[in-house]
VEXKOL-455270 format. One record per residue (C-alpha): residue number from 1; x negated, y, z negated. Coordinates in pm, whole numbers, plus 50000, padded with zeros to 5 digits. Each point is the difference from the previous one (the first is absolute). Layout:
N
+-----+-------+-------+-------+
| num |    c1 |    c2 |    c3 |
+-----+-------+-------+-------+
| NUM |     X |     Y |     Z |
...
+-----+-------+-------+-------+
END
This chain:
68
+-----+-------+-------+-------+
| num |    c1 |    c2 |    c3 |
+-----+-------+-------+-------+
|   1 | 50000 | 50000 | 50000 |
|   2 | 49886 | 50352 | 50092 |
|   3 | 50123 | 50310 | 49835 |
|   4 | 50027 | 50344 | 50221 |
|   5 | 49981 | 50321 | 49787 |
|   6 | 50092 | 50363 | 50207 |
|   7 | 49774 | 50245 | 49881 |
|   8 | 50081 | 50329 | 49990 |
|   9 | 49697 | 50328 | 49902 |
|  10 | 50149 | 50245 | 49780 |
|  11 | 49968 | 50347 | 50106 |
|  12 | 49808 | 50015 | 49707 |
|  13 | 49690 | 49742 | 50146 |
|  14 | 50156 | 49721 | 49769 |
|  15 | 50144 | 49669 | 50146 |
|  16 | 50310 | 49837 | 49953 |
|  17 | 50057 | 49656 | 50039 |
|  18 | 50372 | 49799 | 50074 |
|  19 | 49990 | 49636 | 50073 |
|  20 | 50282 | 49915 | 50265 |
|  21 | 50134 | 49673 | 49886 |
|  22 | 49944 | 50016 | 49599 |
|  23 | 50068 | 50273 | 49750 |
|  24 | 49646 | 50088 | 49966 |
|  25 | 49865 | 50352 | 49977 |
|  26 | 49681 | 50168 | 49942 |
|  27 | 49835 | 50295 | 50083 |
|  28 | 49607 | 50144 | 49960 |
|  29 | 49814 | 50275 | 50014 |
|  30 | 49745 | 49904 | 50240 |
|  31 | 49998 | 49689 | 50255 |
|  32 | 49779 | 49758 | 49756 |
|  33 | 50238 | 50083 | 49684 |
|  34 | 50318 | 49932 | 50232 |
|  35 | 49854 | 49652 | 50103 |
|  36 | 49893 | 49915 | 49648 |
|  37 | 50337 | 50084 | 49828 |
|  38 | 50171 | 49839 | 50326 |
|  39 | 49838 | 49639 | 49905 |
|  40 | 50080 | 50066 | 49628 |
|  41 | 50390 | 50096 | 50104 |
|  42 | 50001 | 49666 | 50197 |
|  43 | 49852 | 49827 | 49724 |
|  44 | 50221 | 50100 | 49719 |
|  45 | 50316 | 49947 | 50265 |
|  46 | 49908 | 49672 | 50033 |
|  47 | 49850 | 49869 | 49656 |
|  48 | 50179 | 49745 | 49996 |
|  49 | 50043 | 49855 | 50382 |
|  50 | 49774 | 49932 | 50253 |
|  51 | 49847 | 50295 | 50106 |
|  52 | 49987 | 50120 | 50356 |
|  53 | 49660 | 49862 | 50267 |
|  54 | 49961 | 50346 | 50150 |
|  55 | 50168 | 50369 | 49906 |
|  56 | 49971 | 50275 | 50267 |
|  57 | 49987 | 50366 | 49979 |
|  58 | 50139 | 50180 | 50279 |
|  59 | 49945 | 50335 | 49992 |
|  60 | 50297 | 50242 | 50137 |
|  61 | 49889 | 50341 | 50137 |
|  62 | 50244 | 50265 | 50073 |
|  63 | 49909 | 50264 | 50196 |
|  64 | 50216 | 50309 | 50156 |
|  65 | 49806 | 50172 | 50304 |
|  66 | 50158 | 50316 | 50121 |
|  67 | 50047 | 50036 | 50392 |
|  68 | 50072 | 50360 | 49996 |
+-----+-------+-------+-------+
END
């Protein structure tokens, strides 16, 4: 089983972390913290099952360009 977590980057340089298939959330305020507390989210969500193989982060960038 793989896990899939949208990330989002806060306006204010933090990350924000949702996984799409559990209630699991997370954020961090740089890309190392975010991955560390990700594995410990997973890892307290699933204490007491069988954790997943592989958890990816997919990182959501929203951009608005002006065209006038």
């Amino acid at each position: 089983m793989e896990l899939v977590f949208s990330v989002t980057q806060e306006s204010d340089g933090g990350f924000v972390a949702e996984c799409l298939s559990h209630d699991i959330f997370t954020e961090g305020d740089t890309w190392e913290e975010l991955r560390a507390n990700v594995r410990e989210a997973v890892a307290g969500y699933f204490f007491d099952q069988h954790k997943p193989a592989a958890v990816r982060l997919h990182l959501v960038r929203d951009e608005l360009l002006a065209c006038a």
